[in-house]
BARO-482669 format. One line per 2 residues: number of its first residue (from 1); their letters; for each residue x, y, z of N, C-alpha, C. Coordinates in pm, 1 decimal, always signed. Example, Ala and Ser with C-alpha at 12.3 -4.5 7.8 and 13.67 -1.06 7.14 Angstrom:
1 = AS = +1319.0 -569.0 +780.0 +1230.0 -450.0 +780.0 +1320.0 -330.0 +780.0  +1285.0 -225.0 +708.0 +1367.0 -106.0 +714.0 +1290.0 +3.0 +787.0
END
This chain:
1 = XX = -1681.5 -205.4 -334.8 -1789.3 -255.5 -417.1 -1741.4 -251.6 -561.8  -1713.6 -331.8 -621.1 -1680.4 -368.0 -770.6 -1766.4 -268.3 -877.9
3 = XX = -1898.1 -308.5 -861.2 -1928.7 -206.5 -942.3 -1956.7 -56.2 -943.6  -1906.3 -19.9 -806.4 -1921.3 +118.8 -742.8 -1821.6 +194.1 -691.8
5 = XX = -1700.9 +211.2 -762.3 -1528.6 +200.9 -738.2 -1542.3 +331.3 -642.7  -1625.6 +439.4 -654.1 -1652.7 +540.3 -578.7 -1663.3 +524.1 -431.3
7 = XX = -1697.0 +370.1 -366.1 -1709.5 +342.5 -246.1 -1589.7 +259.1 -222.3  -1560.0 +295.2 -74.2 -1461.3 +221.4 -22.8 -1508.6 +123.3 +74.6
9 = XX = -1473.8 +23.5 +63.0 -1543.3 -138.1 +167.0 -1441.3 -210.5 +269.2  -1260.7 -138.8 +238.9 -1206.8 -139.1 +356.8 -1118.3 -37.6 +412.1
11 = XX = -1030.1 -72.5 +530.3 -1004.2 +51.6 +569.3 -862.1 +29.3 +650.7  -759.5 +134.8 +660.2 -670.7 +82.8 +687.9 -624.1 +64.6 +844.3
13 = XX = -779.8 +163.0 +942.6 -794.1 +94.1 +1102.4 -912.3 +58.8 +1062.8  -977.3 -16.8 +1191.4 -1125.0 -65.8 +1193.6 -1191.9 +106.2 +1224.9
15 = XX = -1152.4 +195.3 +1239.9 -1261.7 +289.3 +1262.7 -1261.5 +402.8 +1118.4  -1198.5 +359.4 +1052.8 -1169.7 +390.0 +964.7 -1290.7 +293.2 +808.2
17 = XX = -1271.1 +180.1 +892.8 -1366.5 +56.5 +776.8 -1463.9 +117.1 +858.6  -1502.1 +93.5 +974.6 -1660.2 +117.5 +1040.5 -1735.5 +265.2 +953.8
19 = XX = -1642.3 +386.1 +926.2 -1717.8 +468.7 +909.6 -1767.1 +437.3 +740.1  -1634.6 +428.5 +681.5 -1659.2 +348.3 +505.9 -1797.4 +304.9 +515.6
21 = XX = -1798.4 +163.8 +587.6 -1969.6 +73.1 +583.1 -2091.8 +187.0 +601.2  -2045.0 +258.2 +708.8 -2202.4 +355.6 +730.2 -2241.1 +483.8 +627.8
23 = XX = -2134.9 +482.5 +570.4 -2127.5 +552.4 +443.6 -2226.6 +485.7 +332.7  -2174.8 +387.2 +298.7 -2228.6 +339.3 +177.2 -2413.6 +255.0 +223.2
25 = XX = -2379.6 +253.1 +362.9 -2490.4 +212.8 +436.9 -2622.5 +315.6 +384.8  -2568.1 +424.2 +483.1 -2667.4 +529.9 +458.1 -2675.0 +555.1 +271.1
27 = XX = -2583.3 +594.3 +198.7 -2680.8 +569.8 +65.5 -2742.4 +503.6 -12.4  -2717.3 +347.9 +35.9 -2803.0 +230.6 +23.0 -2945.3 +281.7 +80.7
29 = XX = -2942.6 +325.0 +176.8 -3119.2 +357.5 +230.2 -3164.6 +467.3 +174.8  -3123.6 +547.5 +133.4 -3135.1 +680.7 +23.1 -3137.0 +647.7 -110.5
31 = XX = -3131.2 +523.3 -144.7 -3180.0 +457.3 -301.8 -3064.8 +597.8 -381.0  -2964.1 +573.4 -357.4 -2819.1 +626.9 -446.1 -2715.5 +576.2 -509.5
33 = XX = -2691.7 +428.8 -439.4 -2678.2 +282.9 -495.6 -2783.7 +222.9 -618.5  -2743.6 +246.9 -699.2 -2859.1 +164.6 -763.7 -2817.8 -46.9 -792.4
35 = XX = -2938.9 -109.2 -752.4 -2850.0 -272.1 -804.7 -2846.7 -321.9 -671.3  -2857.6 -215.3 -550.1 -2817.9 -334.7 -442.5 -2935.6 -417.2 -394.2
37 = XX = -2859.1 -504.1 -343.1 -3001.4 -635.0 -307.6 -2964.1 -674.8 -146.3  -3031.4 -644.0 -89.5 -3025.3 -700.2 +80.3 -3022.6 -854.9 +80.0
39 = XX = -2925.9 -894.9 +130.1 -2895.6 -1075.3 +165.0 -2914.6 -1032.3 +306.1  -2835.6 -980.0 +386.8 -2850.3 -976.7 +518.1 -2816.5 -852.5 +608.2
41 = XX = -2877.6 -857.3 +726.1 -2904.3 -680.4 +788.9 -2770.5 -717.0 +825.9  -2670.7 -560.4 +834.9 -2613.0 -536.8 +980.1 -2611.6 -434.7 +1043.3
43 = XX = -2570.8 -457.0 +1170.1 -2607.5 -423.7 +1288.3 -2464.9 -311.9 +1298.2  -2534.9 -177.0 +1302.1 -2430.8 -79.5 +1313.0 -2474.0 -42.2 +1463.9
45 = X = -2376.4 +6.5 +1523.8 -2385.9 +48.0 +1655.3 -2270.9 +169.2 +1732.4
END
């Protein structure tokens, strides 16, 4: 995330990116992100 250099958005396996996303996921829903704007859900599983 550009303006959030503190988060990482890839990863150098996919389980490695998967956990990154649920990271920044979960403090997106904890309003710790400030600025973000929902375009579209995803689907963690």
């Amino acid at each position: 995330m550009q303006n959030h250099p503190d988060y990482f958005t890839q990863g150098e396996t996919l389980d490695e990116l998967k956990e990154n996303l649920k990271d920044i996921f979960k403090d997106i829903e904890a309003d710790l992100i400030p600025q973000v704007k929902t375009v579209e859900e995803m689907v963690i599983s």
